[in-house]
ZATITOR-649587 format. One line per field, with one value per residue (C-alpha): residue number from 1; residue in three letters; chain; x, y, z. Coordinates in nm, 4 decimals, decimal comma. Example, Ala and Ser with C-alpha at 12.3 -4.5 7.8 and 13.67 -1.06 7.14 Angstrom:
REM residues 2
num = [1 | 2]
residuo = [ALA | SER]
cadena = [A | A]
xx = [1,2300 | 1,3670]
yy = [-0,4500 | -0,1060]
zz = [0,7800 | 0,7140]
//
This chain:
REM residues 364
num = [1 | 2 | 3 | 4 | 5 | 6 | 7 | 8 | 9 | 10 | 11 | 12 | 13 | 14 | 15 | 16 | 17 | 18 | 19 | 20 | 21 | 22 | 23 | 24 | 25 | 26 | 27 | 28 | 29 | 30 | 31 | 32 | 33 | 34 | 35 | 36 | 37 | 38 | 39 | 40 | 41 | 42 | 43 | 44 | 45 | 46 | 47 | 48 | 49 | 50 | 51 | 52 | 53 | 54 | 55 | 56 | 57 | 58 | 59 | 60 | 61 | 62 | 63 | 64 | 65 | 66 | 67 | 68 | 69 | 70 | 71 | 72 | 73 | 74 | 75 | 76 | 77 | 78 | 79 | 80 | 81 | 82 | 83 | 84 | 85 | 86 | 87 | 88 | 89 | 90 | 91 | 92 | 93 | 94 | 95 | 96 | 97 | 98 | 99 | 100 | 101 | 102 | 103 | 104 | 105 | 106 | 107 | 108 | 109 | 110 | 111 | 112 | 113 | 114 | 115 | 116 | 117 | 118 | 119 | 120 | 121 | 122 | 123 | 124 | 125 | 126 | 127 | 128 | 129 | 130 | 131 | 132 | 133 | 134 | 135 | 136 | 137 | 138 | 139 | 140 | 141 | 142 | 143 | 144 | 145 | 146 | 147 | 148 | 149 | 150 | 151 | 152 | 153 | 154 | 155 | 156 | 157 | 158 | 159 | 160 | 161 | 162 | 163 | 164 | 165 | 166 | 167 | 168 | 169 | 170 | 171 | 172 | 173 | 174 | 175 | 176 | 177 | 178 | 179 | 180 | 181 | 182 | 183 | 184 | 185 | 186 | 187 | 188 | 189 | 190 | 191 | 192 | 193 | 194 | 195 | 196 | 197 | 198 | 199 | 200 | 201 | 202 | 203 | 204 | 205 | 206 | 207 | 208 | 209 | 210 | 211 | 212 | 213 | 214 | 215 | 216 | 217 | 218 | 219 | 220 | 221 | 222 | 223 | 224 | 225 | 226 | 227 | 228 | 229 | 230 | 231 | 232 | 233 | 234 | 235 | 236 | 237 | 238 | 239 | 240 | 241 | 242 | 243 | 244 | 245 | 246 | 247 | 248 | 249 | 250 | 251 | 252 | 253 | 254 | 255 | 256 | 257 | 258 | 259 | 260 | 261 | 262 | 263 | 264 | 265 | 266 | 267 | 268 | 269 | 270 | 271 | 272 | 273 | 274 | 275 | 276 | 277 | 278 | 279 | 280 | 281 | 282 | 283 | 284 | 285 | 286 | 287 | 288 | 289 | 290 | 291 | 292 | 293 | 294 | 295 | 296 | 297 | 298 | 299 | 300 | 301 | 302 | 303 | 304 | 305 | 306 | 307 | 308 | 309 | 310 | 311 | 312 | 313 | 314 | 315 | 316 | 317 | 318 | 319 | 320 | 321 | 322 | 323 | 324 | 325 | 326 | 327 | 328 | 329 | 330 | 331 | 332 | 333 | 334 | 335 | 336 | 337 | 338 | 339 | 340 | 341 | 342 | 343 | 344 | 345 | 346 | 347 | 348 | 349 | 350 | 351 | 352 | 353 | 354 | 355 | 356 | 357 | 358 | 359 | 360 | 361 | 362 | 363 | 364]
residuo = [UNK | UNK | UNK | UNK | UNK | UNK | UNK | UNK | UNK | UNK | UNK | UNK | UNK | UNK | UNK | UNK | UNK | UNK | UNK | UNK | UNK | UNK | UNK | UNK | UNK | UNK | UNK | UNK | UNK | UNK | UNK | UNK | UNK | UNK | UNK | UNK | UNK | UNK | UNK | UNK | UNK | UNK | UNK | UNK | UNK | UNK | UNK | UNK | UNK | UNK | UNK | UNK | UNK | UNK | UNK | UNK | UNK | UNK | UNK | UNK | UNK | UNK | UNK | UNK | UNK | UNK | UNK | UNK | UNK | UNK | UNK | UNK | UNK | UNK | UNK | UNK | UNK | UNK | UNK | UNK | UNK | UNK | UNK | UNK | UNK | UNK | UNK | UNK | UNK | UNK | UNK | UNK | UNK | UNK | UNK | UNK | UNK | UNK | UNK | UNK | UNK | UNK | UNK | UNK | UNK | UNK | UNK | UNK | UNK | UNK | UNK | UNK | UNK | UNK | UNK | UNK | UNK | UNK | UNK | UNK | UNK | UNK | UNK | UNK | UNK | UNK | UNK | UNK | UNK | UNK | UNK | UNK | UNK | UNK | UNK | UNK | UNK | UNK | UNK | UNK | UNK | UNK | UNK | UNK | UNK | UNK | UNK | UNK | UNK | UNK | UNK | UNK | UNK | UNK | UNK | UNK | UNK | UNK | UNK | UNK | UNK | UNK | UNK | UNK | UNK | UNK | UNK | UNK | UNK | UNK | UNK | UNK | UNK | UNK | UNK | UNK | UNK | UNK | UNK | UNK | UNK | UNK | UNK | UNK | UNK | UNK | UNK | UNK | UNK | UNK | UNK | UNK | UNK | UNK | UNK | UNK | UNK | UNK | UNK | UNK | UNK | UNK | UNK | UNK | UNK | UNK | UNK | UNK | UNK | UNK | UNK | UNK | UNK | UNK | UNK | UNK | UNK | UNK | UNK | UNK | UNK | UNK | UNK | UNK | UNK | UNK | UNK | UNK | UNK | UNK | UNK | UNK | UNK | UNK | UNK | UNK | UNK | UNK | UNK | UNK | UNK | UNK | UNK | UNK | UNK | UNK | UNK | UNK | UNK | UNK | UNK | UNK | UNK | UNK | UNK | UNK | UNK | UNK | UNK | UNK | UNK | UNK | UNK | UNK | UNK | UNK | UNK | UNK | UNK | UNK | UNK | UNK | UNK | UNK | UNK | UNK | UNK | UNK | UNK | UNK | UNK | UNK | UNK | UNK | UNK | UNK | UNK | UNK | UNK | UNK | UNK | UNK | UNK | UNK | UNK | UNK | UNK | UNK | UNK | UNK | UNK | UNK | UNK | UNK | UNK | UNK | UNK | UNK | UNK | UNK | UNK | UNK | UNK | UNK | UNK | UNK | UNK | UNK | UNK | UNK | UNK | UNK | UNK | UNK | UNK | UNK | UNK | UNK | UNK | UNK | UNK | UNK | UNK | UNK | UNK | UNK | UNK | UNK | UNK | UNK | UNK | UNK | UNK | UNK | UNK | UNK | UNK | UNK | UNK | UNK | UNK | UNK | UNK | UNK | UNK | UNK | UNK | UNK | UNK | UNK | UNK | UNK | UNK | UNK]
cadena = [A | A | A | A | A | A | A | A | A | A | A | A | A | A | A | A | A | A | A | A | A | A | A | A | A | A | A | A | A | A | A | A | A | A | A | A | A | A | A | A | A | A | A | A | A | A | A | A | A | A | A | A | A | A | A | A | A | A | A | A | A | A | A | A | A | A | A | A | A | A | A | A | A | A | A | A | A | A | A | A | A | A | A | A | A | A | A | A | A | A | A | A | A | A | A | A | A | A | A | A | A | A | A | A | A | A | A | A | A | A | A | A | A | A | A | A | A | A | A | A | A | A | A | A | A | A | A | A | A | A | A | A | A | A | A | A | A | A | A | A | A | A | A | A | A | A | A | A | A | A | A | A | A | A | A | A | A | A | A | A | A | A | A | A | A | A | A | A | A | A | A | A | A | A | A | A | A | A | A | A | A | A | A | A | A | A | A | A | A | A | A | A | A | A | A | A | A | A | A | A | A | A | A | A | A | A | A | A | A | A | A | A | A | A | A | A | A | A | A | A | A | A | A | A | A | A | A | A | A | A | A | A | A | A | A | A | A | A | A | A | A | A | A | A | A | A | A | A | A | A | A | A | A | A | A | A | A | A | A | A | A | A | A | A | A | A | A | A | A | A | A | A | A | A | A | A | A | A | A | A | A | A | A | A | A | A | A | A | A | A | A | A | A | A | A | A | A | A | A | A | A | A | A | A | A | A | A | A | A | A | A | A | A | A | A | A | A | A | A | A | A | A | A | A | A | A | A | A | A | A | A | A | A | A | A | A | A | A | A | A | A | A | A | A | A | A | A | A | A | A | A | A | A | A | A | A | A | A | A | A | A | A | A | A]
xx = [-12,1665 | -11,9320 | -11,9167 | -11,9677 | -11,6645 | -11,7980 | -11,9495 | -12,2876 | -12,4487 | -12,1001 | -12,1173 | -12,5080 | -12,4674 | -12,1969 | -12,4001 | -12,6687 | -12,5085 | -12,3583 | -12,7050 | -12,8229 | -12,5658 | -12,6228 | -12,9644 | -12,9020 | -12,5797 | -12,8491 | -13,0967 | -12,8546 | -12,6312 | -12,6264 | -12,6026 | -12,6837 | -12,6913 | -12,2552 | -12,2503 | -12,4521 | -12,2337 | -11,9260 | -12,0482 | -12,1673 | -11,8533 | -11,6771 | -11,9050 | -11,8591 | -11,4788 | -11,4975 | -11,7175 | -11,5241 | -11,1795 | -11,3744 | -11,4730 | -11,1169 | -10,9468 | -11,1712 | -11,0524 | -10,6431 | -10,4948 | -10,4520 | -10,1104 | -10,0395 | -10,1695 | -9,9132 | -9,6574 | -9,7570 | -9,7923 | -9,4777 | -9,5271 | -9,8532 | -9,7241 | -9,5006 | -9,6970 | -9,9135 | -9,6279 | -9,5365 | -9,8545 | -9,8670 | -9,5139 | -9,6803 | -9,9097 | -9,6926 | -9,5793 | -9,7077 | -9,8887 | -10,0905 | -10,4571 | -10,5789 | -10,9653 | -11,0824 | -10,8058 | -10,6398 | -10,3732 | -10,4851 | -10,5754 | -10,4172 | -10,6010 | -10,5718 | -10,7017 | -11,0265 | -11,0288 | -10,9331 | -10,7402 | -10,7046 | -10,3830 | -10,4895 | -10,7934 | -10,5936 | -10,3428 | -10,5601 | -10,5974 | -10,2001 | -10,0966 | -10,3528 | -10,1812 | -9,8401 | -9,9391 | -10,0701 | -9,7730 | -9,5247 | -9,7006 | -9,7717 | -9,4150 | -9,4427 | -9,1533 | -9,2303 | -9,3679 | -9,4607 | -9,8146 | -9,8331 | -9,5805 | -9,2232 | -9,1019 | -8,9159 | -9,2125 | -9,4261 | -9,1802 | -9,1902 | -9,5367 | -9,5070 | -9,2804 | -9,5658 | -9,8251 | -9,5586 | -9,4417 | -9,7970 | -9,9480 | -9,6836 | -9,7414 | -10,1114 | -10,0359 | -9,8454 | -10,1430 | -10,3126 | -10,5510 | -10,5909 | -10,9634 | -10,7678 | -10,4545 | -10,6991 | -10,8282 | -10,5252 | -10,3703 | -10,7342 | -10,6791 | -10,2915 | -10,4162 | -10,7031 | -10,4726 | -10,2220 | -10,4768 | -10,6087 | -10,2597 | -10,2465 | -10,0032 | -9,9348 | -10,1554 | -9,8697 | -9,7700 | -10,1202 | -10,0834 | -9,7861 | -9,9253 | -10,2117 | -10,0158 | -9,7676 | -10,0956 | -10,1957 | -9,8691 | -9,7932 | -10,1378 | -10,0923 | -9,7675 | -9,8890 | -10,1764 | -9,9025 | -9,7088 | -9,9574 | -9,9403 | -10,2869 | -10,4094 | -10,6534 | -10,9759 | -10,9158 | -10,8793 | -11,2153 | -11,3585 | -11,2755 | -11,3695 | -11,7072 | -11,7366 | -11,6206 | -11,8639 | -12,1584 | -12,4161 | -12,1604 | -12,0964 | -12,4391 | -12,3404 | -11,9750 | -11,7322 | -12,0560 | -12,3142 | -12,2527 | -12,2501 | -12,5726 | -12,7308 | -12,6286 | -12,8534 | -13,1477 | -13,1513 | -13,1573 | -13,3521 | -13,6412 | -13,7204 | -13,9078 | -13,9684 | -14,0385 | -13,8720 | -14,0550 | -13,9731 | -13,7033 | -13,6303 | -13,8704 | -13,6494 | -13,6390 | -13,3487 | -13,1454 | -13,3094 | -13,2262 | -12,8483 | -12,8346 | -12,5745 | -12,2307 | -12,0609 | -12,3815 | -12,3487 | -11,9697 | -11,9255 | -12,2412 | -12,4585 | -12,6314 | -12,8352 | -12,9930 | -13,0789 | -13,2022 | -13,4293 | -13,5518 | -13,5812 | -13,6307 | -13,5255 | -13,6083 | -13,3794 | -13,0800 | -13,1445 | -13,1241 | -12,8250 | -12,6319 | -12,8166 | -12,6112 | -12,2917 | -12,3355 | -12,3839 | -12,0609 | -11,8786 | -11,9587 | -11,8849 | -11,5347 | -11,5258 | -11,6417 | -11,3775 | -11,0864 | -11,2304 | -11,2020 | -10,8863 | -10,6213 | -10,3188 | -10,2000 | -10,1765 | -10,5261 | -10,6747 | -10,4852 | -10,5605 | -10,9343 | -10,9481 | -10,7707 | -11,0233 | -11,3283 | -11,0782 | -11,0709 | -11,4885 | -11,6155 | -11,3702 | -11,4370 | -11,8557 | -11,8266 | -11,6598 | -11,8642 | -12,1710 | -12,0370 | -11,9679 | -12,2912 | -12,4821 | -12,2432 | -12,0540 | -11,7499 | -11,5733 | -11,5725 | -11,2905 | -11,4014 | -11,4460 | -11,6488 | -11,9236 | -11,7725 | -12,0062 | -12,2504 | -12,0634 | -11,9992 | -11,6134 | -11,4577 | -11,1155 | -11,2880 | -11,5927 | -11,3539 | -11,1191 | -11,3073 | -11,5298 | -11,1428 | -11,0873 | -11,4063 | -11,2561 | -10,9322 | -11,2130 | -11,3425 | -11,0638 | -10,9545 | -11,2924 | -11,2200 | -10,8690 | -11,0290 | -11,3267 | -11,0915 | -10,9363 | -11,2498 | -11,3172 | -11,0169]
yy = [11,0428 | 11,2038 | 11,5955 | 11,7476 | 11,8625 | 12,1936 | 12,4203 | 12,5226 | 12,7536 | 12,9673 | 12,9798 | 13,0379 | 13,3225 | 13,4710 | 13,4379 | 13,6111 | 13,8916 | 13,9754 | 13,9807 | 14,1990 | 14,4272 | 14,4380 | 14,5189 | 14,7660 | 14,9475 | 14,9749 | 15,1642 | 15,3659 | 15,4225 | 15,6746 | 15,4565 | 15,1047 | 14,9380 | 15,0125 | 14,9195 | 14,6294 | 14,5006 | 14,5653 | 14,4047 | 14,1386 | 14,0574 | 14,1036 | 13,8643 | 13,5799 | 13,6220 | 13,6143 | 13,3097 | 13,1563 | 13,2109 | 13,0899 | 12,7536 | 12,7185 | 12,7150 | 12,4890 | 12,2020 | 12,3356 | 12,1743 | 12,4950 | 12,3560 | 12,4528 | 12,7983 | 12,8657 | 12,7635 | 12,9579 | 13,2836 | 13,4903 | 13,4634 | 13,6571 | 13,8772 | 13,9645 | 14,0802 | 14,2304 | 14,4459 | 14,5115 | 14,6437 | 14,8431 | 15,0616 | 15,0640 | 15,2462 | 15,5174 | 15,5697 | 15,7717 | 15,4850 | 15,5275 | 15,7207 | 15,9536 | 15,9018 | 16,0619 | 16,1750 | 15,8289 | 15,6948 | 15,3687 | 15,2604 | 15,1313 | 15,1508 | 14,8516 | 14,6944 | 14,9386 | 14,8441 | 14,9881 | 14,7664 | 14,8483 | 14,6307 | 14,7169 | 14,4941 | 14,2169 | 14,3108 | 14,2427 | 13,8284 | 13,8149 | 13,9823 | 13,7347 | 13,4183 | 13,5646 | 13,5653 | 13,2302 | 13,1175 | 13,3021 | 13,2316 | 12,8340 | 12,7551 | 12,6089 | 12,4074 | 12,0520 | 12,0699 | 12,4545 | 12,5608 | 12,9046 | 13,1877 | 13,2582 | 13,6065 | 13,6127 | 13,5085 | 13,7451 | 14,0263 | 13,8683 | 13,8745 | 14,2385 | 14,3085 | 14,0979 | 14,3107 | 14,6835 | 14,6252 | 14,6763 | 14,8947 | 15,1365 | 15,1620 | 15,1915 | 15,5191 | 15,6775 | 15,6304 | 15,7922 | 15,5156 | 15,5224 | 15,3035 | 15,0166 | 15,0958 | 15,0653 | 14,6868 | 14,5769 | 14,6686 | 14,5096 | 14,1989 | 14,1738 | 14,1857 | 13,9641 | 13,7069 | 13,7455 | 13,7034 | 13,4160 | 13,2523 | 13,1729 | 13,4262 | 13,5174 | 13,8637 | 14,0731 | 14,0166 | 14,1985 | 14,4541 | 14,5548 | 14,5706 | 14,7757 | 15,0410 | 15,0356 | 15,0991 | 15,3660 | 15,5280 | 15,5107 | 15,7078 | 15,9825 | 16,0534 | 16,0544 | 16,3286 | 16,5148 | 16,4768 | 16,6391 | 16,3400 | 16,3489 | 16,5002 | 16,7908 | 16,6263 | 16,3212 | 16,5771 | 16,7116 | 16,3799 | 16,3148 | 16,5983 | 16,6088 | 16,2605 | 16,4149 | 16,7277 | 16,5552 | 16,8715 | 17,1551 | 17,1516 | 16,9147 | 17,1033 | 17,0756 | 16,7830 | 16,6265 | 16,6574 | 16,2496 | 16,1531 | 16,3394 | 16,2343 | 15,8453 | 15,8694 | 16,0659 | 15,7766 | 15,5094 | 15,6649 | 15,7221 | 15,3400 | 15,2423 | 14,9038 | 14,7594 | 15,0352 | 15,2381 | 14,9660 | 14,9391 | 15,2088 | 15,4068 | 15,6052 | 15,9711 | 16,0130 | 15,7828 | 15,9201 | 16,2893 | 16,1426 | 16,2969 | 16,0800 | 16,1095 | 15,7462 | 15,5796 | 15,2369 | 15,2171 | 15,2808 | 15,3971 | 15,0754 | 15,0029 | 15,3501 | 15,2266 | 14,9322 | 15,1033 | 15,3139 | 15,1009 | 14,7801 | 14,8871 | 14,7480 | 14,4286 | 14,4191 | 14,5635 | 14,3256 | 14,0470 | 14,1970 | 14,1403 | 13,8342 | 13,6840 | 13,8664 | 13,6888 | 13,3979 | 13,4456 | 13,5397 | 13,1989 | 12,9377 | 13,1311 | 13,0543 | 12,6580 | 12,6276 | 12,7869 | 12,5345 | 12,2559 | 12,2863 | 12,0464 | 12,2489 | 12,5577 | 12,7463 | 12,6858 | 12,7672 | 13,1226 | 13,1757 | 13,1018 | 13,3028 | 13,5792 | 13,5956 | 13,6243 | 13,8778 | 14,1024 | 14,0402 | 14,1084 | 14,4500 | 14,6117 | 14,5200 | 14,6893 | 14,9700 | 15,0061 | 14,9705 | 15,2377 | 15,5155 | 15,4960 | 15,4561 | 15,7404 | 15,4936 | 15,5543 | 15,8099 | 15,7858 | 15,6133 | 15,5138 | 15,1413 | 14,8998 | 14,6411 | 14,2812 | 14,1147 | 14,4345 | 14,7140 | 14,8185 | 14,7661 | 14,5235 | 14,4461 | 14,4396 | 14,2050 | 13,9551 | 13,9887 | 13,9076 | 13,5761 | 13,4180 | 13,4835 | 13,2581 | 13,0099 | 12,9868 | 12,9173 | 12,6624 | 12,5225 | 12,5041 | 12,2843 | 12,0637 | 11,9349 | 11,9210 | 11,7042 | 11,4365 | 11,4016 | 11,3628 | 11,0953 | 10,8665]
zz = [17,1240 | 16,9094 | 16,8419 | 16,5055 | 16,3220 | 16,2105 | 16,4378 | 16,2895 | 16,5775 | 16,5189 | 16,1378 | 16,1056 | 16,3753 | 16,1507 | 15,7975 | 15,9737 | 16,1353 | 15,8050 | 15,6493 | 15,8887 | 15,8225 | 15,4205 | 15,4952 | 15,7299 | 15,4962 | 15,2576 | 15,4636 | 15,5485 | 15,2405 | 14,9947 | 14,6935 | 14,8252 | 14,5105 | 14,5372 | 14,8632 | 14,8881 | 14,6018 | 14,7320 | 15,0744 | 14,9094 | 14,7618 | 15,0438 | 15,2238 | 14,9608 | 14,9933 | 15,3466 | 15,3841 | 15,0953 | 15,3021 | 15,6340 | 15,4580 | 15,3250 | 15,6789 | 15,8254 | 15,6790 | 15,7431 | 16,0890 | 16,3318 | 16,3653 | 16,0005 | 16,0896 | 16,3545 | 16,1127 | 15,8787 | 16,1431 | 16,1367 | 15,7173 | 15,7866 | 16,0625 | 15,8360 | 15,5135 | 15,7271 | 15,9027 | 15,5838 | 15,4562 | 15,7460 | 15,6558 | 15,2982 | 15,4210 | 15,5682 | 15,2411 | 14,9269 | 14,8838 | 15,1193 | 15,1147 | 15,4435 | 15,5124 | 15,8242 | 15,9137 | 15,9525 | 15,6589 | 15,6680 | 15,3230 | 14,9995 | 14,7403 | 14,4783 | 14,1574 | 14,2195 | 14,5984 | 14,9220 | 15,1429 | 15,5068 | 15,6265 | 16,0103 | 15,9904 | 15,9053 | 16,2061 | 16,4401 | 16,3409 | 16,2728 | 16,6193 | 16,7608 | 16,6046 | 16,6608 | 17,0791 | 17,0475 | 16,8877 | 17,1511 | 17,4167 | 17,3870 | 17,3581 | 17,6954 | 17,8052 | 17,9619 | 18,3044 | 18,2654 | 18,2893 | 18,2245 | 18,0002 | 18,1295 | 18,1697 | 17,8408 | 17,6735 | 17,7611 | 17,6986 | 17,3321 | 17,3311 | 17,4216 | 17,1344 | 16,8826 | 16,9912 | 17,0183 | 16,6380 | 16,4881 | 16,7681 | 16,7138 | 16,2808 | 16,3246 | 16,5689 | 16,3097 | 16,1427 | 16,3365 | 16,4437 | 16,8042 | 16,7616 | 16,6434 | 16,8587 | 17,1281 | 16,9880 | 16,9666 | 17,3061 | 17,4703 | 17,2522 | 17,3465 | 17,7385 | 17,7075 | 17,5391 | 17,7721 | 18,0914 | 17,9209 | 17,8859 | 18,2709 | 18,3281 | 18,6839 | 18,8118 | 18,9164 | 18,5340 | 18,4540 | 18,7106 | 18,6107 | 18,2148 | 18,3519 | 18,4907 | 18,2419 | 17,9740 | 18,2219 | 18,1790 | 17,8557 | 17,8036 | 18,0383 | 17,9144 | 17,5122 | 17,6379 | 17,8479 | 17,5466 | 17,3243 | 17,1243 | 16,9830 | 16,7082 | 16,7587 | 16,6507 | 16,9122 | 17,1717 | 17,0846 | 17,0943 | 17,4260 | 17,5625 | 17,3741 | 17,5742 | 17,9098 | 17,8651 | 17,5855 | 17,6340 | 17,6163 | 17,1397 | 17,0497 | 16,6927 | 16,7264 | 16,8546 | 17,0539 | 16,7680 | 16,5929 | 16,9558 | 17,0246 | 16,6896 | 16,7554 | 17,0418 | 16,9441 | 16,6236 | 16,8834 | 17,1289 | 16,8585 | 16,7314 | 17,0240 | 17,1033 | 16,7585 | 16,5274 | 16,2939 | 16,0063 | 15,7563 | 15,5610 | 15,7102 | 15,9952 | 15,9596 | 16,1307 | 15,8827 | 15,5463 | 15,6540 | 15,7341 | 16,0497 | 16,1988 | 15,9680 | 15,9132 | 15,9919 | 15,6994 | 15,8931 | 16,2565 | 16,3414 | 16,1477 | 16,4994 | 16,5261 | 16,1959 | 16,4450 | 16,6777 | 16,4990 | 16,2621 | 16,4117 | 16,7408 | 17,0665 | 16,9445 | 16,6436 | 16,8541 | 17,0935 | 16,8582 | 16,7007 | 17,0401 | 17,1073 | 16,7950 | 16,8837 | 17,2317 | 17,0552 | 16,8459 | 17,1531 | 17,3810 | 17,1217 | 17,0304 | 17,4312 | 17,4195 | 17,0908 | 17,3476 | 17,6410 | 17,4363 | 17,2043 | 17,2112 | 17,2066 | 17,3418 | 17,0764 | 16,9859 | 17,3235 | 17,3069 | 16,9556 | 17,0040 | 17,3067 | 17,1234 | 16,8738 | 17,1316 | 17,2925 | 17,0016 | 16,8557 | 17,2266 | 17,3221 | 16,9318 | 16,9845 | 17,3394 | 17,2172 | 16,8920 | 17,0709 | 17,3351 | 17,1578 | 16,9584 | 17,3014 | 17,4335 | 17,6937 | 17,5642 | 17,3542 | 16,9482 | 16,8566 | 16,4751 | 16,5032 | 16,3159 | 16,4352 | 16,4111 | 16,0704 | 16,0881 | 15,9796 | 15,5918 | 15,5014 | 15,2686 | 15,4955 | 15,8374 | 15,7227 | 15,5523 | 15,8656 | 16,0867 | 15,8619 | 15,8346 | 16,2071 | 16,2386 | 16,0544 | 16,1964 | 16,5292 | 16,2816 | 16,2380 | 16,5866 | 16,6438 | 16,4082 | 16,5709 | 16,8819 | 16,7158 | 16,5141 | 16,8524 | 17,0018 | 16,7310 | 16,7357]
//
């Protein structure tokens, strides 16, 4: 029996994540008529893009990588410039023809085609990455990394370094090669807080994570909010648009980062639970499209891509459950944002596409 060339678990999972989301931005939004258009358009772009790269050979995606890596390198230093527009304390947006473009979203799906295209160049008889490679991979993942901290955006920093790791791991490449990343990550932190390279409201986050109970109306009060919204929906939720907690606005950011205490309070324990049900979903047929690709490159790439979904979920999810500190990232599908939802809907076609090489192979 023969295996179907699109993968429709993956794609319906998607759509309906990103439905979710719309409905939940506009429970939560202060003018959801804007935002639910602007989502929706970002949606339709998204799944437009997604359809598009299905039916383009992976193979033509790698060649087409270090064009991408490029622009989007580019639009990274553009945004260091007067160009550039400051939103919470980050400079990570352009604003263009009435829109605002955030070239970090799109960072994350070029430094995750530039490893799987540095790290598949596999000589014949090799099995796994040589030194020089991964050093190169290194550089791939340093080049972007290092623009988005000027930023500052240490949320997406912090994506990107997970993704970079998880790609590498996934690349066979020897574990003293990962140790010696580890401690080298573990370094290069302790030496930016030594160096009193953080800005002052990052410090406070942290510590409002290290110490939650000590400013509930200060540094710790979104964190403190996120859960009392959660906390409140029960099992079932107290129905949409119906949460107290969300109409008073209580938690700040709440149709961005913090989309899942809508969840929680109006849907319940049920709806969040079917929220991560679908991520989970999402997340394990990225993993079957990785297991069953027919080149290199597509096995990293795929992997990459589950790499960089499942570590920004975790942490979303974390900082809203107060696991982890607030780093400002958004939920993969879920989340309001034009550049992240499109992002990540053409990062789940490049999977598509992946599937399909490996199912005309499958066919011939």
């Amino acid at each position: 029996m023969t295996r179907p060339r699109f993968d429709w678990v993956l794609c319906t999972a998607s759509i309906v994540l990103c439905l979710v989301g719309m409905v939940l931005v506009g429970a939560a939004a202060r003018e959801p008529r804007e935002y639910l258009i602007r989502q929706g358009l970002s949606i339709g772009l998204g799944l437009a893009l997604m359809v598009a790269l299905t039916f383009v050979d992976h193979r033509m995606l790698r060649a087409y990588t270090p064009v991408a890596y490029l622009l989007v390198c580019v639009g990274l230093l553009l945004v260091l410039t007067p160009l550039g527009r400051t939103v919470n304390g980050a400079r990570s947006w352009i604003p263009m023809l009435g829109l605002q473009l955030q070239p970090s979203e799109a960072a994350k799906l070029a430094l995750v085609l530039g490893l799987a295209t540095v790290l598949s160049e596999l000589a014949d008889g090799e099995h796994r990455p040589r030194g020089a490679q991964l050093l190169m991979a290194l550089g791939v993942a340093a080049v972007p990394g290092g623009l988005i901290a000027l930023q500052p955006d240490m949320g997406t920093v912090l994506i990107l370094a997970a993704t970079a790791m998880g790609a590498i791991f996934l690349s066979r490449v020897s574990l003293g090669w990962i140790f010696a990343f580890v401690a080298a990550g573990v370094a290069a932190a302790l030496l930016a807080w030594q160096a009193g390279l953080l800005r002052p409201h990052q410090v406070q986050r942290l510590m409002a994570f290290a110490e939650p109970s000590n400013d509930q109306l200060g540094a710790g009060y979104t964190a403190h909010q996120a859960l009392v919204t959660i906390g409140s929906g029960g099992a079932f939720g107290r129905g949409l648009f119906n949460g107290d907690q969300t109409g008073g606005g209580f938690v700040p950011e709440q149709h961005t980062d913090f989309v899942f205490t809508v969840a929680g309070e109006e849907l319940g324990f049920a709806g969040a639970a079917a929220i991560l049900a679908l991520l989970a979903v999402v997340l394990w047929r990225g993993l079957r499209i990785a297991g069953r690709a027919e080149t290199a490159f597509g096995t990293v790439a795929a992997a990459g891509i589950v790499c960089w979904l499942g570590v920004q979920a975790f942490v979303n999810l974390g900082m809203t459950l107060g696991l982890v500190p607030i780093v400002g990232v958004p939920l993969p599908f879920v989340s309001y944002g034009g550049s992240a939802t499109t992002a990540v809907l053409i990062a789940t076609g490049v999977l598509q596409s992946i599937h399909r090489g490996s199912t005309t192979l499958a066919l011939r």
